[in-house]
N, C-alpha and C positions, 0 to 999 in steps of 0.2 A: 419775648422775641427769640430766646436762644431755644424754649421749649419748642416751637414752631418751626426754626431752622432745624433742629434735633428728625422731627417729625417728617419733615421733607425730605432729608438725609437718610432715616431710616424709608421711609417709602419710596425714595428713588433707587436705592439698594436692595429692596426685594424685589420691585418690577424686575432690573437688570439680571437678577438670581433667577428669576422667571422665565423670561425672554430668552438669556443662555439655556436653561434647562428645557426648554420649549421646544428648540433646534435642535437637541438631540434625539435621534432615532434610532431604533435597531431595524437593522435590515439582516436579511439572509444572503452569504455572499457564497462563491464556489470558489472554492483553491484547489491545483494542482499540485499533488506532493509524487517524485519520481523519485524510483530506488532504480539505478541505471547499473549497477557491480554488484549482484548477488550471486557471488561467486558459491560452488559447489563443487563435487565429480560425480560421476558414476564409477560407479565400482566394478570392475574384472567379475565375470561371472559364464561359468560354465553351462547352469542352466538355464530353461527356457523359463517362462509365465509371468507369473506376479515380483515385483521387484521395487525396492527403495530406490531412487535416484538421490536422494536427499534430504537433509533437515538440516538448516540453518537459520542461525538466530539475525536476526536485520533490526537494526538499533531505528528506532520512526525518528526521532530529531523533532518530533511536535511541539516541544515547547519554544524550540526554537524559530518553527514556524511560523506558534500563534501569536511570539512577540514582534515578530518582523510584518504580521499582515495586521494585527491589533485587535487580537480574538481572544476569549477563552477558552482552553482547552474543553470546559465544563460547557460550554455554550454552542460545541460541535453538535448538528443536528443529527448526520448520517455520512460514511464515508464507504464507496463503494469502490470497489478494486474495476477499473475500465479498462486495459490491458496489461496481458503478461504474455513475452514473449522471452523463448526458451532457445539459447545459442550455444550450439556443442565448437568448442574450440578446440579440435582433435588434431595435433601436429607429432603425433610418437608413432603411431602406427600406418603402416602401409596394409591396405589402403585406408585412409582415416575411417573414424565412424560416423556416420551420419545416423537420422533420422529413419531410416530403413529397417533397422534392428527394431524398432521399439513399434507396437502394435497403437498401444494407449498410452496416453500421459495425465495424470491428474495431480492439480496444486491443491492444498491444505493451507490454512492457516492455524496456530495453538497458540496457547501462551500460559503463562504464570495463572490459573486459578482461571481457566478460559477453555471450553472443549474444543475439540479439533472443528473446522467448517470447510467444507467446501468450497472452495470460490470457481473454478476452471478446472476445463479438462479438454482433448482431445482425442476422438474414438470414433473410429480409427482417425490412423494416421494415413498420411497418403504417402509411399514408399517413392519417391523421384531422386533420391539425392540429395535433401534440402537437410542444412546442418543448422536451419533456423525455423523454430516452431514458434505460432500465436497460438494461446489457447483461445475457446469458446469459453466467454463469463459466464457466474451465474448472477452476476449484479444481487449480491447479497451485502445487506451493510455490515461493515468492518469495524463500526466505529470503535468497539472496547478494543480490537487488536491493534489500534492506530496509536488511539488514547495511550496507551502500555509505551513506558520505557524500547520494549523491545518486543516483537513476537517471530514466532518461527514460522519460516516457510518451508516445506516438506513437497516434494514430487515425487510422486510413485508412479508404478504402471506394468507395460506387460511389456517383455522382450520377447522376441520370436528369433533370436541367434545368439550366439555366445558374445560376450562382449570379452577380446580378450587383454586388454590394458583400461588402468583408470583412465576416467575421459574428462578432464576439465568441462566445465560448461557455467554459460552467465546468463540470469534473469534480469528482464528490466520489467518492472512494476511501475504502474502508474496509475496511481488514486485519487480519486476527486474527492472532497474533502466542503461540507456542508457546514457551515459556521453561521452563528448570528455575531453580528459586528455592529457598535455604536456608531453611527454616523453624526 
C-alpha cells in the first residue's frame, strides 16, 4: 500500500511539473526605452562646412529595464532607434541660434568595441527659425549599442554661418526594443 501511495504521489507530482511547465510560453514583446536629457553643446566656430556638434556617452539603464519588464538582455531580438529629435536651448546670445545656421545634421551611434552607424540625419534643413529638429530614421537595429552599458551619441554636420558662442542643445531618443519574454 505505501508503494502504491508512493506511486500516485510521485505521478501526481510530475503531471502538476508538467501542466505548470506546459503554460509557459515565449512570446515576443515591444518595449519603449526614452533617453529624454542628452544633453550636449555646439561649439563657437568661425568657420563654415563640416562640423562636430557632439559626442556623448548615454548610459542604456537595460538591465534595469529588462528586470522590471521580465526579459533577458540576451533574449532582445532587435532594437531600433524610432525618433530623435534635436533641441537648441540658446538663451546667451542675441539674437539666439536656431536651426538656420546648420545646413545638415547627422546622428551616429559608437561604442566600446562597436563601429560608428548611422541611425538619422536631416539634409537639408529647412531654414524658418525652428530651435527644434526631428531627424529622418534609418530604422537600423541598435541592438549591441542598447545591449552596452553605455554607447555614444555623436552629431555632426554642415554649418553655413559662424556660430559665435557655445550653444546648449538636448536630444530625446526613443527606442523600441524587441525582447522574447516567458509568459
Amino acid at each position: 500500500m505505501t508503494k502504491q501511495i508512493f506511486t500516485v504521489l510521485a505521478a501526481s507530482a510530475i503531471s502538476a511539473t508538467m501542466l505548470f511547465t506546459s503554460c509557459k510560453k515565449e512570446i515576443d514583446a515591444s518595449f519603449t526605452k526614452s533617453f529624454d536629457g542628452v544633453n550636449f553643446t555646439l561649439d563657437s566656430t568661425s568657420h563654415t562646412g563640416a562640423i562636430s556638434l557632439s559626442g556623448v556617452d548615454v548610459s542604456t539603464g537595460i538591465t534595469q529595464l529588462a528586470a522590471d519588464k521580465g526579459f533577458d538582455i540576451n533574449k532582445i531580438k532587435k532594437v531600433v532607434l524610432k525618433s530623435c529629435t534635436i533641441t537648441i536651448n540658446d538663451s546667451i546670445g542675441t539674437p539666439s541660434i536656431t536651426f538656420d545656421v546648420l545646413d545638415s545634421v547627422q546622428a551616429t551611434l559608437s561604442g566600446t568595441s562597436l563601429s560608428t552607424l548611422k541611425v538619422g540625419s536631416a539634409n537639408p534643413i529647412a531654414h524658418n527659425g525652428s530651435t527644434s529638429l526631428t531627424l529622418s530614421m534609418n530604422n537600423v537595429d541598435v541592438a549591441p549599442y542598447v545591449k552596452a552599458d553605455k554607447f555614444n551619441f555623436n552629431v555632426s554636420g554642415a554649418n553655413n554661418a559662424a556660430i559665435p558662442h557655445k550653444v546648449p542643445m538636448t536630444a530625446k531618443l526613443n527606442f523600441e526594443i524587441t525582447a522574447t519574454i516567458v509568459k
